[in-house]
N, C-alpha and C positions, 0 to 999 in steps of 0.2 A: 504494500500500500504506500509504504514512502517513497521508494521507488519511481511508482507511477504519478505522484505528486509532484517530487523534482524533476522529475522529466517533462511533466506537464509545465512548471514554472520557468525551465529551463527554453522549452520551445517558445514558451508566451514571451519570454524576453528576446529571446532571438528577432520574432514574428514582428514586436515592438520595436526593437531595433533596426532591423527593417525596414520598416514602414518608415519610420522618423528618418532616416538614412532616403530614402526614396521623395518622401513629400518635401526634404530640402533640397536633393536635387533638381526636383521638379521647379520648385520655386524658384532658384537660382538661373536654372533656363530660361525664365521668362520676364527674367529682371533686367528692366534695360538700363546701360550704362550710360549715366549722361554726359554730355560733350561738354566741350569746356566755354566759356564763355568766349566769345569772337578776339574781345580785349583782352584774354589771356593767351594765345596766339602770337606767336609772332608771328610779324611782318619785314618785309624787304621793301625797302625804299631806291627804287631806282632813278638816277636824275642824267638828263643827258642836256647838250643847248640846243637852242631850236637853228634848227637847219634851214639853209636859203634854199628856195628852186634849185639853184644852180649846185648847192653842196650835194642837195638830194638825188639829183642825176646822177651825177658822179658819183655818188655811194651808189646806187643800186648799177650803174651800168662797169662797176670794178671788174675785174679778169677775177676774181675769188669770191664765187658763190656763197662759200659758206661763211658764215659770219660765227664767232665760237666767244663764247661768255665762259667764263672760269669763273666758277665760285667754291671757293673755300673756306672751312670752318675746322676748329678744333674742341673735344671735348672739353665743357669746363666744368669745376667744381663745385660743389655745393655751396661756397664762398662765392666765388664770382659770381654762380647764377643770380646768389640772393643780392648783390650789391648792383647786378644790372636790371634786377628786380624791381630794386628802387631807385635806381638813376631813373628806370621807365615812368614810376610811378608820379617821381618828382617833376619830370618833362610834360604829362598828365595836367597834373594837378596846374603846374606853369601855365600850361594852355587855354584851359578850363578857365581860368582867372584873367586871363588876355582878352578870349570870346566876346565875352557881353560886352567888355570896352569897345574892342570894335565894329561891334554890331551899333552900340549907342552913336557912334561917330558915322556909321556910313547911314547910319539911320535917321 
């Protein structure tokens, strides 16, 4: 009789476990992972000068089709990321405070 009790207790914990092991999987499936905010992204700021007709020609009618952008980057630190974190933040905030001035002035 005791036998069949812990065997009984022993499968019910299993079947428990289980289950719990299954209904979190499930859940974890269907949980979606949310993006990051657009302003936490970085960006690349590309600037070039504006070109005459005449430069324009000459750029696209060159002997060398291909035109090649190099861009390079190195891993950084948990230091640098957090100190360009807040240069960002501080260029931000700079901007932010400039806006409405000169919105009041062309306004």
């Amino acid at each position: 009789m005791k036998n069949t009790i812990t065997n009984t207790m022993k499968n019910g914990l299993i079947l428990s476990t289980a289950l719990v092991t299954g209904v979190l999987a499930i859940g974890s499936a269907f949980t979606q992972v949310q993006a990051q905010d657009s302003a936490a992204l970085q960006s690349v700021t590309i600037v070039a000068k504006r070109m005459s007709e005449e430069q324009k020609i000459a750029f696209d009618t060159e002997q060398d089709p291909a035109h090649v952008v190099m861009i390079s980057a190195k891993r950084l630190t948990a230091e640098q990321k957090l100190v360009m974190d807040r240069e960002d933040q501080f260029e931000r905030s700079q901007l932010a405070e400039k806006t409405p001035a000169r919105r009041h002035v062309q306004g």
